[in-house]
PDB file with one MODEL, atoms N, CA, C and O in Angstrom:
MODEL        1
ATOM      1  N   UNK A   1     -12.060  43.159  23.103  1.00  0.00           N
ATOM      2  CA  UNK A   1     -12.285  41.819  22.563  1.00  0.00           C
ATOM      3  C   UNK A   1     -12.338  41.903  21.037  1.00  0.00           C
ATOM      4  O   UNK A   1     -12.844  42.807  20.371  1.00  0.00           O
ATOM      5  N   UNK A   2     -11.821  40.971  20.673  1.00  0.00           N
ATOM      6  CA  UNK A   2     -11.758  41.194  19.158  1.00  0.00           C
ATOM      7  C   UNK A   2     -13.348  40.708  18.790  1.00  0.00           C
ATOM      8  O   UNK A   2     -14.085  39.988  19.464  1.00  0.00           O
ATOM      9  N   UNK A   3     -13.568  41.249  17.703  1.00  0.00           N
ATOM     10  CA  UNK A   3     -15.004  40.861  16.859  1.00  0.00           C
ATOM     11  C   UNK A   3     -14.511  40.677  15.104  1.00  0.00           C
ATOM     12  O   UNK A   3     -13.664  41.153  14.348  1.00  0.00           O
ATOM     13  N   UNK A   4     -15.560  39.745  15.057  1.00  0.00           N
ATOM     14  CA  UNK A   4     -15.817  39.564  13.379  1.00  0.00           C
ATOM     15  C   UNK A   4     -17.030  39.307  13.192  1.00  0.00           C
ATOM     16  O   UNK A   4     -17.827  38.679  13.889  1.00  0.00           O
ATOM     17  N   UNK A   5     -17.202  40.090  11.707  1.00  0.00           N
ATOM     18  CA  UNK A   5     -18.725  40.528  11.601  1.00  0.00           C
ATOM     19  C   UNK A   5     -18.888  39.974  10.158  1.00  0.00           C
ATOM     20  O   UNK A   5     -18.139  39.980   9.181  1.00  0.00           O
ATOM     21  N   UNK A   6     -20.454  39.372  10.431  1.00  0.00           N
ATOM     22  CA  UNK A   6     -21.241  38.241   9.314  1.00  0.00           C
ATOM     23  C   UNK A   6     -22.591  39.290   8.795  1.00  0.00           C
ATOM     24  O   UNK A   6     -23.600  39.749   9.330  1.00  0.00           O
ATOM     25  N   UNK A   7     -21.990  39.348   7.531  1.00  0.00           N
ATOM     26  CA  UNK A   7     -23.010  40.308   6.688  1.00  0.00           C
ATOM     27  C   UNK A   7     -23.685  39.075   6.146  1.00  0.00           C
ATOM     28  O   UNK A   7     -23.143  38.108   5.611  1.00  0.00           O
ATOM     29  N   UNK A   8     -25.129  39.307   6.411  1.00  0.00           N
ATOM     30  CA  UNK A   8     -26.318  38.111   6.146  1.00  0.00           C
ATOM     31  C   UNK A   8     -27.528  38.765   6.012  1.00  0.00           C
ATOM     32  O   UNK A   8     -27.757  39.969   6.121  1.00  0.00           O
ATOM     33  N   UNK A   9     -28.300  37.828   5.759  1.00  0.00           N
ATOM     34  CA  UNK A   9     -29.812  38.617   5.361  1.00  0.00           C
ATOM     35  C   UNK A   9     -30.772  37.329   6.280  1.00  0.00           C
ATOM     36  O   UNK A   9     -30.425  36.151   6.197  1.00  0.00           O
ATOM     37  N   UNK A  10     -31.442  37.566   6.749  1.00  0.00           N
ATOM     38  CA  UNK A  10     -32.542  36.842   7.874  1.00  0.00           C
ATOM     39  C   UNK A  10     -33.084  35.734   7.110  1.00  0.00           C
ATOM     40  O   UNK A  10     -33.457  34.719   7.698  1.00  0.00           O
ATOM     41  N   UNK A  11     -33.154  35.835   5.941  1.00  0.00           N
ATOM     42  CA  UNK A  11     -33.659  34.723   5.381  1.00  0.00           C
ATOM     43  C   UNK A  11     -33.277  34.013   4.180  1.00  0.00           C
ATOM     44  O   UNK A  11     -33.909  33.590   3.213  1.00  0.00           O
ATOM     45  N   UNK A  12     -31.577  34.002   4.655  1.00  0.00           N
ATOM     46  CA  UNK A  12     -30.676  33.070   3.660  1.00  0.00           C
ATOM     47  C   UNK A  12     -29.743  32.140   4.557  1.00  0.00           C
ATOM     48  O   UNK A  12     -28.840  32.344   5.368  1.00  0.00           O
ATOM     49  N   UNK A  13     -30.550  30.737   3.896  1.00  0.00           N
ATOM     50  CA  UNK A  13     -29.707  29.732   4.682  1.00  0.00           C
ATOM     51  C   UNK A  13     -28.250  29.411   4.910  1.00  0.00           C
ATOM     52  O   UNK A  13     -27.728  28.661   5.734  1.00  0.00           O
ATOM     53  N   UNK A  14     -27.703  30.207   3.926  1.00  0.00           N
ATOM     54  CA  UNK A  14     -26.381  29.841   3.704  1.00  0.00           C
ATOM     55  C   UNK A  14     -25.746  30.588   4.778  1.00  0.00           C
ATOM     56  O   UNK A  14     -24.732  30.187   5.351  1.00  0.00           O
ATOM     57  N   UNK A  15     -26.387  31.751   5.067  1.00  0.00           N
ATOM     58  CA  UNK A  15     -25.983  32.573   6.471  1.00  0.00           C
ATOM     59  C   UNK A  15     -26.068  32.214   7.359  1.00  0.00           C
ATOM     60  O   UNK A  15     -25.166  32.494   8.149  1.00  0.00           O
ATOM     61  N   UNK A  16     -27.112  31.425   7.789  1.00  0.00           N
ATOM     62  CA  UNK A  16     -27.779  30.457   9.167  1.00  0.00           C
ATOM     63  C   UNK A  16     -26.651  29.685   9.536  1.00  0.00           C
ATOM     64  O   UNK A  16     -26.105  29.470  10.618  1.00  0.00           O
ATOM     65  N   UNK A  17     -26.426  29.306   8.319  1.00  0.00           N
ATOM     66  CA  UNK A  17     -25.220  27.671   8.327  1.00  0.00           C
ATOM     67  C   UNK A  17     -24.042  28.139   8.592  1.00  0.00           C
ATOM     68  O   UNK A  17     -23.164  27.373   8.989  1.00  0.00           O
ATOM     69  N   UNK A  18     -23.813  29.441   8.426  1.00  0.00           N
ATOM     70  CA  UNK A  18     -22.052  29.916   8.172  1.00  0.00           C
ATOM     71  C   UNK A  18     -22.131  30.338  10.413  1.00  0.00           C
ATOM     72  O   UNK A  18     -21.301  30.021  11.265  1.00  0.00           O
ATOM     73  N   UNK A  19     -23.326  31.028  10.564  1.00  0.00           N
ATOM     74  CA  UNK A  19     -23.458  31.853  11.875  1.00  0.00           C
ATOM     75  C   UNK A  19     -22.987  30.235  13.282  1.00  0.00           C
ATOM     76  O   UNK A  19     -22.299  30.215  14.303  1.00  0.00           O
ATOM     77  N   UNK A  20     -23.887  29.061  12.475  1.00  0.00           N
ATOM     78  CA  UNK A  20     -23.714  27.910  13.566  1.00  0.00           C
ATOM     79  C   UNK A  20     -22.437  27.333  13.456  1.00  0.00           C
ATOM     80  O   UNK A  20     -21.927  26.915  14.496  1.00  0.00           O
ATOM     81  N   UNK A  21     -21.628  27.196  12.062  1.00  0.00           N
ATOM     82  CA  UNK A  21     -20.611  26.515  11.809  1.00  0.00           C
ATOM     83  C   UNK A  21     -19.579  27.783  12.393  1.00  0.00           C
ATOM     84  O   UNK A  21     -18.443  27.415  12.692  1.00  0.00           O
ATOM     85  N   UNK A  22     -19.814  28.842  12.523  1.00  0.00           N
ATOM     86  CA  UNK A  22     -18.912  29.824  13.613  1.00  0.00           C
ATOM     87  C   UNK A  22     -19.095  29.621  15.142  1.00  0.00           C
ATOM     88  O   UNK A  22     -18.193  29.824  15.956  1.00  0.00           O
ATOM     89  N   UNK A  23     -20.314  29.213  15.448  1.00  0.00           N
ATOM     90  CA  UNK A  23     -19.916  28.691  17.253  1.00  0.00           C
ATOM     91  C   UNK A  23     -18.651  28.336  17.958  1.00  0.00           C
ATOM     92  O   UNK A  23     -17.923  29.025  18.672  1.00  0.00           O
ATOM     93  N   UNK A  24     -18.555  26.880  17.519  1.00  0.00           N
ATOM     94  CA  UNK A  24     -17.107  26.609  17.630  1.00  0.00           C
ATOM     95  C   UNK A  24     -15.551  27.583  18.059  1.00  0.00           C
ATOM     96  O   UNK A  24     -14.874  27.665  19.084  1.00  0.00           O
ATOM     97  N   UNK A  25     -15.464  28.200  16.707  1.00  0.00           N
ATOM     98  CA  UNK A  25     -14.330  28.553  16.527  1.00  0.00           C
ATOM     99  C   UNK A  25     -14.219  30.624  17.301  1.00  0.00           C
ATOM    100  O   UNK A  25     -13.264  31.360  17.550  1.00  0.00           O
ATOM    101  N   UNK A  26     -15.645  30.783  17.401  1.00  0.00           N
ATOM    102  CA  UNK A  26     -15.983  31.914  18.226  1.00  0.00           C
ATOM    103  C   UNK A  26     -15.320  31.583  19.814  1.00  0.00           C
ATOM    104  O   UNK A  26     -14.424  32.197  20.392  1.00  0.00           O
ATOM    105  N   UNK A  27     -16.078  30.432  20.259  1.00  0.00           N
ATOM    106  CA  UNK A  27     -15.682  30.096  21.747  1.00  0.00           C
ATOM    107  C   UNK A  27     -14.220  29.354  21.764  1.00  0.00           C
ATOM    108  O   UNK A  27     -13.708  29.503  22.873  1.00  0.00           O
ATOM    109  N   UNK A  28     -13.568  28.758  21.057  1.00  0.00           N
ATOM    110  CA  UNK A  28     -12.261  28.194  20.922  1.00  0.00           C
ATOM    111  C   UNK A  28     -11.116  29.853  21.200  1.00  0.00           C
ATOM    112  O   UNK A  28     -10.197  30.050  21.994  1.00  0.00           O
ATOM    113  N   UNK A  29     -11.684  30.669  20.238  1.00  0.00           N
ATOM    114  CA  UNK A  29     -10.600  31.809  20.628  1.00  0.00           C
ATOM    115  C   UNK A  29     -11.432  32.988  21.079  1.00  0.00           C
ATOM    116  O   UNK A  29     -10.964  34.099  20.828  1.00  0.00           O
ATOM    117  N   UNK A  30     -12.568  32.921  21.693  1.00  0.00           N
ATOM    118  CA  UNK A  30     -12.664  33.837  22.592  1.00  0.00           C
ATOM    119  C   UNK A  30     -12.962  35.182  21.687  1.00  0.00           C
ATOM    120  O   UNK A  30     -12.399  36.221  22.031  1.00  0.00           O
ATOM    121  N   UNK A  31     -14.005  35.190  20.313  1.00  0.00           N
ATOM    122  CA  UNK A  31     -13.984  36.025  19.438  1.00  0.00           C
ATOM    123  C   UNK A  31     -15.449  36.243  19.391  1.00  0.00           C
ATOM    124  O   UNK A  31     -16.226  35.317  19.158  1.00  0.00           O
ATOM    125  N   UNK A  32     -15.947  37.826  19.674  1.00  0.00           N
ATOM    126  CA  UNK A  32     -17.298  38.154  18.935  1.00  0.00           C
ATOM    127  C   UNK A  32     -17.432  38.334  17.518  1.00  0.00           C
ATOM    128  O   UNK A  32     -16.576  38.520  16.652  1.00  0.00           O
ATOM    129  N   UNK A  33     -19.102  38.210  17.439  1.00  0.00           N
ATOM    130  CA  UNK A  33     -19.304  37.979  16.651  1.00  0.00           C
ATOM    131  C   UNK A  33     -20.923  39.204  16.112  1.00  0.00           C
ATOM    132  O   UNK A  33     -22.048  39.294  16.602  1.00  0.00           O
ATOM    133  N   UNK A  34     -20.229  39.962  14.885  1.00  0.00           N
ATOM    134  CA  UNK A  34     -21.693  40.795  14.745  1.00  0.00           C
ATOM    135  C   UNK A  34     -21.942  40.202  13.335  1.00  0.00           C
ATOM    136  O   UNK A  34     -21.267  39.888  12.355  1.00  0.00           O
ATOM    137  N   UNK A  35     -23.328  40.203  13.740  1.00  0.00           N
ATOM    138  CA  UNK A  35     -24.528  39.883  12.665  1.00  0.00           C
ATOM    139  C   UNK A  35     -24.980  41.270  11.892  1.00  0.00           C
ATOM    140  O   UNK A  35     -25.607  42.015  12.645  1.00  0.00           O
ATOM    141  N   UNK A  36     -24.791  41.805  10.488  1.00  0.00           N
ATOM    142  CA  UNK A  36     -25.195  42.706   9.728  1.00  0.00           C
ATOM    143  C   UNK A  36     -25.961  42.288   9.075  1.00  0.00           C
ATOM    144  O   UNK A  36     -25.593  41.328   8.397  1.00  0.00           O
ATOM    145  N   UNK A  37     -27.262  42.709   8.934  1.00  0.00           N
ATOM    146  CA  UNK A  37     -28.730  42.446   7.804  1.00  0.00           C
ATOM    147  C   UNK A  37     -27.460  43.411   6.528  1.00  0.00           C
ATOM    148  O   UNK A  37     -27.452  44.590   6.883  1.00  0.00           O
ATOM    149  N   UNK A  38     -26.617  43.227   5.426  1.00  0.00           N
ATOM    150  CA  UNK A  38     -26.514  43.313   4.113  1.00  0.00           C
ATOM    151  C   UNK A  38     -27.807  44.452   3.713  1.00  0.00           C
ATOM    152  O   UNK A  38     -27.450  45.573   3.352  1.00  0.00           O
ATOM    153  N   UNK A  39     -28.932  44.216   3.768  1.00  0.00           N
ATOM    154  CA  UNK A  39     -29.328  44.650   3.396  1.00  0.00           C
ATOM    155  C   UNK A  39     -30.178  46.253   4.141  1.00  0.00           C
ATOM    156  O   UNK A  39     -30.875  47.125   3.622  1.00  0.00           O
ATOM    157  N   UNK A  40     -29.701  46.043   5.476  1.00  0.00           N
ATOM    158  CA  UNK A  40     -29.791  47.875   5.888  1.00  0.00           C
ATOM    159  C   UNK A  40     -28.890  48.599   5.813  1.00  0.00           C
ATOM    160  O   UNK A  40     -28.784  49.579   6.550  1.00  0.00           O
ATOM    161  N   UNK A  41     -27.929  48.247   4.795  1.00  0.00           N
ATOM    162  CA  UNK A  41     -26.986  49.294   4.917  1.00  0.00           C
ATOM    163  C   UNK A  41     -26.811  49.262   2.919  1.00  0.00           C
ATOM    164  O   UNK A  41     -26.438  48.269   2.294  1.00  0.00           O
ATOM    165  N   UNK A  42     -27.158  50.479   2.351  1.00  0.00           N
ATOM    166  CA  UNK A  42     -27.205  50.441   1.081  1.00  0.00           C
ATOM    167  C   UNK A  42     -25.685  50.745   0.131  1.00  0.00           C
ATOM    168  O   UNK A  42     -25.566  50.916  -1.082  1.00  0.00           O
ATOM    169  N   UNK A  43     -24.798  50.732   1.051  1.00  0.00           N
ATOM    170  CA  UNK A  43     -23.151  50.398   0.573  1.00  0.00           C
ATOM    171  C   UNK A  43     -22.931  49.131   0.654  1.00  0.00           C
ATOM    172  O   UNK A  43     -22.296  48.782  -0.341  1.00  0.00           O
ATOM    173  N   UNK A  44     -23.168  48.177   1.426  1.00  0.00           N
ATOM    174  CA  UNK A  44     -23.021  46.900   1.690  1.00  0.00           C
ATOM    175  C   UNK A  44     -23.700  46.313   0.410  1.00  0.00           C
ATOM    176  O   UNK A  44     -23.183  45.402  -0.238  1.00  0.00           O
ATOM    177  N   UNK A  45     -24.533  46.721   0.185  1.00  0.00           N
ATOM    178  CA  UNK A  45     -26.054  45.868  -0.514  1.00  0.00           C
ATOM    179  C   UNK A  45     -25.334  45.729  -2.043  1.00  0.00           C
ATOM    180  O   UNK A  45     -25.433  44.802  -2.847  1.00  0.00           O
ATOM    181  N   UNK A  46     -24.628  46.906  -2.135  1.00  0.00           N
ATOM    182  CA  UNK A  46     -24.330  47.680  -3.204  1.00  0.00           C
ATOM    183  C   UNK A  46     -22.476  47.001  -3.389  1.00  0.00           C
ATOM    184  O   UNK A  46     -21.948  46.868  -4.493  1.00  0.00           O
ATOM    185  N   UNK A  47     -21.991  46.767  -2.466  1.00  0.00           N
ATOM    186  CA  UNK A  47     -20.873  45.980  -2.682  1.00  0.00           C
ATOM    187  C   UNK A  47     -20.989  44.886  -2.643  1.00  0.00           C
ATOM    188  O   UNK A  47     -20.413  44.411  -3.622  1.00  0.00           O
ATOM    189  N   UNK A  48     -21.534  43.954  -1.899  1.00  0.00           N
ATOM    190  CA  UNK A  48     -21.426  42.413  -1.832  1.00  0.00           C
ATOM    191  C   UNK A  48     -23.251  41.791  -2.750  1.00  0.00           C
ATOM    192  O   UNK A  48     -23.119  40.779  -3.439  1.00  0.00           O
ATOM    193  N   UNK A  49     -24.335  42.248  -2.704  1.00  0.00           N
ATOM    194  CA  UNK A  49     -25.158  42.153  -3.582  1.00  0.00           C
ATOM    195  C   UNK A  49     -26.010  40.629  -2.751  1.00  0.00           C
ATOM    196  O   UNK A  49     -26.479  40.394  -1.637  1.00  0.00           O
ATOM    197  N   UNK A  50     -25.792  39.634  -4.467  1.00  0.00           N
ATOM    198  CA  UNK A  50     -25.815  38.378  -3.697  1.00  0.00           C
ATOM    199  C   UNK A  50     -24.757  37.296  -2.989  1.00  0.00           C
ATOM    200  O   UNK A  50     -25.020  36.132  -2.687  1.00  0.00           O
ATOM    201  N   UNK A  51     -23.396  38.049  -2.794  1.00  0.00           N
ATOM    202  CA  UNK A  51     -22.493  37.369  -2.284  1.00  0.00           C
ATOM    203  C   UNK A  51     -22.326  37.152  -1.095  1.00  0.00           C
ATOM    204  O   UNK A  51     -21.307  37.589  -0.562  1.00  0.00           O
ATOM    205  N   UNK A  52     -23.158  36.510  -0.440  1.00  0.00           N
ATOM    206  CA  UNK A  52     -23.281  36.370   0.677  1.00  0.00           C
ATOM    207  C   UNK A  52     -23.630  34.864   1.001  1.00  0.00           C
ATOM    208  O   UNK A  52     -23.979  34.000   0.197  1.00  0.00           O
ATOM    209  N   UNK A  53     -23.452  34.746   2.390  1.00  0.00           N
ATOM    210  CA  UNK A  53     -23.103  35.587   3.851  1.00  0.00           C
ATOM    211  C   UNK A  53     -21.228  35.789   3.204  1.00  0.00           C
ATOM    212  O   UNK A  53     -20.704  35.065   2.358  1.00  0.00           O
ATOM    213  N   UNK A  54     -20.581  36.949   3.910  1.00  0.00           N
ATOM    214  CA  UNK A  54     -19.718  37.314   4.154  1.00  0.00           C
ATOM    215  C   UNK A  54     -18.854  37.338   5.638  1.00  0.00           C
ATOM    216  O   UNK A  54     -19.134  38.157   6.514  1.00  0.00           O
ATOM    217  N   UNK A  55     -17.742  36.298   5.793  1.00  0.00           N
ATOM    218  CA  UNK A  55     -17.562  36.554   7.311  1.00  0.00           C
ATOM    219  C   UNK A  55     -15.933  37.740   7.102  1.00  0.00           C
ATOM    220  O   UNK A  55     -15.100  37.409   6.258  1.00  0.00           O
ATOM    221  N   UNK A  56     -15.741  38.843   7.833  1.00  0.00           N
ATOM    222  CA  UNK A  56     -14.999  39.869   7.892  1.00  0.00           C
ATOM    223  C   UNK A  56     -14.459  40.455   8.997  1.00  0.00           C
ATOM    224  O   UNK A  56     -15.254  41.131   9.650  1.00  0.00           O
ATOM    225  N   UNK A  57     -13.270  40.389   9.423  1.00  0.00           N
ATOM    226  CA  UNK A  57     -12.266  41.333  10.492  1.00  0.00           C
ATOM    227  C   UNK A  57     -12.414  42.350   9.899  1.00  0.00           C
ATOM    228  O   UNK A  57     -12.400  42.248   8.672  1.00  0.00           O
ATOM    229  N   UNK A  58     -12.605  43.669  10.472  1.00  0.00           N
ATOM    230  CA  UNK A  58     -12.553  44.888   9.849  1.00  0.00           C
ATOM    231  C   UNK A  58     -12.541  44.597   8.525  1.00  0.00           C
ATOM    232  O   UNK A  58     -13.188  43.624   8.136  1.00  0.00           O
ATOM    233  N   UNK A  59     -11.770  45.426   7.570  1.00  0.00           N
ATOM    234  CA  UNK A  59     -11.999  45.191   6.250  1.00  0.00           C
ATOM    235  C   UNK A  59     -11.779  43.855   5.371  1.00  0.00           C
ATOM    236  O   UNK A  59     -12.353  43.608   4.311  1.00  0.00           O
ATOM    237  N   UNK A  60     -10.861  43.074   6.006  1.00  0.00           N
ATOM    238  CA  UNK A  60     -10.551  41.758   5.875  1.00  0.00           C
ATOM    239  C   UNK A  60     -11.518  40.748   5.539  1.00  0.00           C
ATOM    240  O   UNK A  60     -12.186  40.354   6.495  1.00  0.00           O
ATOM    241  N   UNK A  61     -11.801  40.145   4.232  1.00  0.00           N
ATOM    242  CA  UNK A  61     -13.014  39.702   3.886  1.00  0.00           C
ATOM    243  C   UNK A  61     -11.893  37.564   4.311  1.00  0.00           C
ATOM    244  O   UNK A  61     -10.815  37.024   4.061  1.00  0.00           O
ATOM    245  N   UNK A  62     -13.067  37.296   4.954  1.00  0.00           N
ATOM    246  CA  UNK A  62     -12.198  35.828   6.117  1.00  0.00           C
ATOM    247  C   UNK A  62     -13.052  34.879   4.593  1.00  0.00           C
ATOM    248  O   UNK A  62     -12.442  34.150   3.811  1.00  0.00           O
ATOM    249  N   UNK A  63     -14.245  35.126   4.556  1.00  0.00           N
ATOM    250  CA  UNK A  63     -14.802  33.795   3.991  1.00  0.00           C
ATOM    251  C   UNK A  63     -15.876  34.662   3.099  1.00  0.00           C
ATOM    252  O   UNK A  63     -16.207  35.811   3.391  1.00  0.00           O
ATOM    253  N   UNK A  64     -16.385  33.903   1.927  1.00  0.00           N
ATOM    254  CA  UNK A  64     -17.020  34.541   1.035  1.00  0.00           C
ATOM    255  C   UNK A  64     -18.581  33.199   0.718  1.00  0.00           C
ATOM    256  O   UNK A  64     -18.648  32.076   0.220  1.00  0.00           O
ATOM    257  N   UNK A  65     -19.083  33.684   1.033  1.00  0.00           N
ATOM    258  CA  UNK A  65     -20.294  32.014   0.807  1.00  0.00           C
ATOM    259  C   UNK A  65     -20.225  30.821   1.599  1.00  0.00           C
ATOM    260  O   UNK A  65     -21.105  30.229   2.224  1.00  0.00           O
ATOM    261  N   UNK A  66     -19.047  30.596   1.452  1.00  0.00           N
ATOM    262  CA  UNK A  66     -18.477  29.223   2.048  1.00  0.00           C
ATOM    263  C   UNK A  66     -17.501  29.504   3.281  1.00  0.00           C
ATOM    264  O   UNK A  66     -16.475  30.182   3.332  1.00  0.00           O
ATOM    265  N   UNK A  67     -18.329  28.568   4.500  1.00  0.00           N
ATOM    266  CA  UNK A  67     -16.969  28.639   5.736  1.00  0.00           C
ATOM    267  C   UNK A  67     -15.904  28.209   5.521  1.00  0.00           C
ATOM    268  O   UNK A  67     -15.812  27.042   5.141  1.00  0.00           O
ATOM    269  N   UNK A  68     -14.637  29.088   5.709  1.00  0.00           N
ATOM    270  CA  UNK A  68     -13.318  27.992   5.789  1.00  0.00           C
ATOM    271  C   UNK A  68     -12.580  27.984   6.766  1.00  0.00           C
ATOM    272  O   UNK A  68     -11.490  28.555   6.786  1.00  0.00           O
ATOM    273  N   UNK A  69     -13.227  27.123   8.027  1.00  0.00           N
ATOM    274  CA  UNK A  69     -12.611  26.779   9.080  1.00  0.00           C
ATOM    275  C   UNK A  69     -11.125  26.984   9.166  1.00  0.00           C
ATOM    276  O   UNK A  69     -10.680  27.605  10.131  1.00  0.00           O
ATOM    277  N   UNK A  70     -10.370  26.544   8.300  1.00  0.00           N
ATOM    278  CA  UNK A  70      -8.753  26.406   8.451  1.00  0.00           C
ATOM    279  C   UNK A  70      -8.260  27.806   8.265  1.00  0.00           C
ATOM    280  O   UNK A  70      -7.258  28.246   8.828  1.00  0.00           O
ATOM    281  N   UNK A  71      -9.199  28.638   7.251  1.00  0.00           N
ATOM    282  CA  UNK A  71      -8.353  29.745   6.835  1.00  0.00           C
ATOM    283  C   UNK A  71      -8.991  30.648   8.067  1.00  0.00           C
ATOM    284  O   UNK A  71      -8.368  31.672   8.347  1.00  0.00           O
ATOM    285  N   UNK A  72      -9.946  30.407   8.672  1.00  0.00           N
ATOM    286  CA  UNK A  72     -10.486  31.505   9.624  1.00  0.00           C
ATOM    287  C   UNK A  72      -9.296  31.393  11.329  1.00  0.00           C
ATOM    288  O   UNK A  72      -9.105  32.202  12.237  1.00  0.00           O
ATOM    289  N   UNK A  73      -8.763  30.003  11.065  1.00  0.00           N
ATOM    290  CA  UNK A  73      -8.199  29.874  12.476  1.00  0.00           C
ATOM    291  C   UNK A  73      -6.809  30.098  12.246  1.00  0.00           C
ATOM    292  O   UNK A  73      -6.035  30.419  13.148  1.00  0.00           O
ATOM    293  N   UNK A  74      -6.369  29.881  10.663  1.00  0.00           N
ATOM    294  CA  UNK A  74      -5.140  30.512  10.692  1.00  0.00           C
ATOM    295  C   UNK A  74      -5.272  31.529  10.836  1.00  0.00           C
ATOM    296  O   UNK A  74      -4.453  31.780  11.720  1.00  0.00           O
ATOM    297  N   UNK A  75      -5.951  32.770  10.494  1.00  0.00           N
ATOM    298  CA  UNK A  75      -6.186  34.166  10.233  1.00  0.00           C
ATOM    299  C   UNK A  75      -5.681  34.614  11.513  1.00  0.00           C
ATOM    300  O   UNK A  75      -4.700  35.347  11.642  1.00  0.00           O
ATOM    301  N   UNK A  76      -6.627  33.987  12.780  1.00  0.00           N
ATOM    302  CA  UNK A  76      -6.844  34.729  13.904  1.00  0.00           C
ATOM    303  C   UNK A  76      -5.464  33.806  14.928  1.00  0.00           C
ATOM    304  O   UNK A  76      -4.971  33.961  16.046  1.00  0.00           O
ATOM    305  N   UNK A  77      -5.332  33.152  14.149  1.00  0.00           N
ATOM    306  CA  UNK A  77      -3.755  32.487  14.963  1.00  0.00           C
ATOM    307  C   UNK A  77      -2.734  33.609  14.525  1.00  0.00           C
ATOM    308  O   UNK A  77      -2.396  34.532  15.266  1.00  0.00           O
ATOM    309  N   UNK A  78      -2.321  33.438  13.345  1.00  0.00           N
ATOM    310  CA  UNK A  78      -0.976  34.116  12.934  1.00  0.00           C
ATOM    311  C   UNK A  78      -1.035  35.248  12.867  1.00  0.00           C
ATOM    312  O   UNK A  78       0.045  35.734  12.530  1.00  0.00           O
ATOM    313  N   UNK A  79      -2.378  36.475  13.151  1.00  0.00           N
ATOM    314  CA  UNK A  79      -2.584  37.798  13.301  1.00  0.00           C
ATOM    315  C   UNK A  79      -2.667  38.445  14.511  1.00  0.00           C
ATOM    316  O   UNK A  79      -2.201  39.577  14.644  1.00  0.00           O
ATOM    317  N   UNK A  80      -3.455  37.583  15.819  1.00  0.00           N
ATOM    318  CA  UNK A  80      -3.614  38.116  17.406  1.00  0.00           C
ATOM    319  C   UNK A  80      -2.747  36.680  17.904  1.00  0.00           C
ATOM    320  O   UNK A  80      -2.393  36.793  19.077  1.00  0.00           O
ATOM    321  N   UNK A  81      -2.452  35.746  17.456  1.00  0.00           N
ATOM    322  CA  UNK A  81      -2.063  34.823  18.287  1.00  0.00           C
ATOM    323  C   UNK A  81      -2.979  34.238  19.276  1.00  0.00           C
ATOM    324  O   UNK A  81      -2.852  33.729  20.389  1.00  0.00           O
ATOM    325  N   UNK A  82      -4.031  34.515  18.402  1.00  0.00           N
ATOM    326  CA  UNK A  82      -4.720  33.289  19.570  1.00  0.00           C
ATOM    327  C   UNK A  82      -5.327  32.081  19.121  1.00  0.00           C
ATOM    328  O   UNK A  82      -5.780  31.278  19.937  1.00  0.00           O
TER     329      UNK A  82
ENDMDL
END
């Protein structure tokens, strides 16, 4: 199953908002979804800082702060076809 993973910190809203405004488009194509605390991992912390939440396919950075619905469903359309 494919996954995409949301580097967030437990107590930033902007992460909360990005994790619910991903429901949707998680169950539309059938995509997991991992949650990274940013801040237990001290390469992460150390690359993205306060740029967060981050949503990411493997290295593929999808969305940066802000959800972008269109670019996340083209992504996973025109890359797995689904």
């Amino acid at each position: 199953m494919l996954s995409l993973t949301l580097l967030s910190r437990p107590y930033c809203h902007l992460c909360h908002d990005m994790e619910q405004a991903l429901l949707p488009v998680l169950d539309e194509f059938s995509v997991a979804l991992e949650v990274v605390d940013v801040d237990s991992d001290p390469a992460l912390e150390n690359l993205y800082g306060e740029v967060i939440p981050v949503l990411l396919h493997e290295h593929v950075e999808l969305c940066l702060t802000v959800f972008d619905i269109s670019k996340v469903r083209d992504y996973l359309g025109n890359n797995y076809g689904l």
